[in-house]
C-alpha positions in Angstrom: -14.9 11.5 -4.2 -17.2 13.6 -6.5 -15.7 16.9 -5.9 -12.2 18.5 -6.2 -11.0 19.4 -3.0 -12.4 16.8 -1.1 -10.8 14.7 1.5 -10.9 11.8 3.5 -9.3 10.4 6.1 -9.2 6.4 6.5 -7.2 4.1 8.4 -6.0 0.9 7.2 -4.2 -2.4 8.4 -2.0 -4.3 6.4 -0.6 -7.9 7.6 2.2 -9.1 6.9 1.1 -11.4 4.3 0.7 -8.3 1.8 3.4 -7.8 -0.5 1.5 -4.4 -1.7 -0.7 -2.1 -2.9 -0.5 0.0 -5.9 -2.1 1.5 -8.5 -1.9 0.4 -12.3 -2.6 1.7 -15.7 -4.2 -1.8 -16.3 -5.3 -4.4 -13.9 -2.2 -6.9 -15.1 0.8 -4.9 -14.1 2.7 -7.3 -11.5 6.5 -6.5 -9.7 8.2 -9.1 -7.8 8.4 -8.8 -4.9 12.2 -7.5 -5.1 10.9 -4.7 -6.9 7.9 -4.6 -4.3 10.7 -4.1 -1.9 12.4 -1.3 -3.1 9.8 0.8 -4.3 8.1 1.0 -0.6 11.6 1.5 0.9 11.8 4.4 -1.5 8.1 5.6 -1.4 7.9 5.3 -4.7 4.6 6.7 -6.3 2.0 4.7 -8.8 -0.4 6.1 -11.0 -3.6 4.6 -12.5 -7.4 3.7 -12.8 -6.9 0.7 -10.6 -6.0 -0.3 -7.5 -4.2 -3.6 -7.2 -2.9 -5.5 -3.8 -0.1 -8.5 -4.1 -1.1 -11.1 -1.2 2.0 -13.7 -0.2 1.0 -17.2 -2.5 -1.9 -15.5 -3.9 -2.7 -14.0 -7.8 -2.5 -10.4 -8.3 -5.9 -8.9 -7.7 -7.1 -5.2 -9.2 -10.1 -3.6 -9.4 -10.5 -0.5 -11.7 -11.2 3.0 -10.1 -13.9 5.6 -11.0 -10.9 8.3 -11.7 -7.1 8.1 -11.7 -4.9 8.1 -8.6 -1.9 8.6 -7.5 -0.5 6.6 -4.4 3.1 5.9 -2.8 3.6 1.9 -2.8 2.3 0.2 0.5 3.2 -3.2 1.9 4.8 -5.3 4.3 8.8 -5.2 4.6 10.5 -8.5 5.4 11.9 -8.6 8.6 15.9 -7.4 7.8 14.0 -3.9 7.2 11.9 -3.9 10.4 13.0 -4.0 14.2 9.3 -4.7 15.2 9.1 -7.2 12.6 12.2 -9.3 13.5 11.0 -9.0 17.1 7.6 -10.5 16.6 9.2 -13.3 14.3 11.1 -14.0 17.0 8.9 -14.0 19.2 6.5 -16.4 17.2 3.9 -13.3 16.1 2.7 -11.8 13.0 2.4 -8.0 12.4 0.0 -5.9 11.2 1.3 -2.5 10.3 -1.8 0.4 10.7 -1.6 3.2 8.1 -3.4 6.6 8.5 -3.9 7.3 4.2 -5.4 10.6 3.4 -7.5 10.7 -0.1 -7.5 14.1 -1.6 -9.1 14.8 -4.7 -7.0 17.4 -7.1 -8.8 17.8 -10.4 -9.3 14.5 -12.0 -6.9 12.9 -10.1 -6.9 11.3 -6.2 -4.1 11.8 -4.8 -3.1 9.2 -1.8 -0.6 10.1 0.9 0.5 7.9 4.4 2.0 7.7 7.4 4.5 4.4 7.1 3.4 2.7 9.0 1.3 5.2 11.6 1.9 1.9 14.4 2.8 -2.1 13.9 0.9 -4.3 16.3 1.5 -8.3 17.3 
């Protein structure tokens, strides 16, 4: 996004193997996944030049930005803060949860809003 003022629509899914996504300062800021937990629950926002993503049993992986951004935690809840998810557990599924993000450029800075989650599927 070149231009302030643009914006861009995109949808995303996110299994449930995906503790988050953020953004960092640096590319070696890490929460467990406690923390993970209660920042999405409280649509916390992040600010930086990169973007990371936390994968379940995997290392923390970022990749730096072309400008700064701003962007409400995403990822998976366990299943004590979903219905859907308990269900599918139950049921011997996986989820994927579909977002709808919208990328707005403001100045210097890309600002990243959601729908949490826009629809879960099994």
């Amino acid at each position: 996004m070149k231009f302030s003022g643009s914006v861009e629509n995109y949808e995303i899914n996110i299994a449930e193997t995906v503790e988050g996504i953020y953004a960092s300062k640096d590319k070696y800021t890490q929460y467990p996944q406690d923390e993970l937990i209660v920042k999405i629950l409280e649509r916390e926002l992040s600010f930086g030049d990169y973007l990371c993503i936390k994968i379940k049993g995997k290392r923390l992986r970022c990749e730096e930005l072309e400008c700064n951004t701003a962007i409400p935690f995403i990822g998976s809840l366990p299943f004590k803060f979903s219905l859907s998810s308990l269900i599918n557990r139950l049921r011997g599924k996986g989820e994927v949860s579909i977002f709808s993000l919208r990328f707005e450029k403001t100045g210097m800075i890309v600002n990243i809003t959601f729908q949490y989650p826009l629809t879960e599927k099994s």
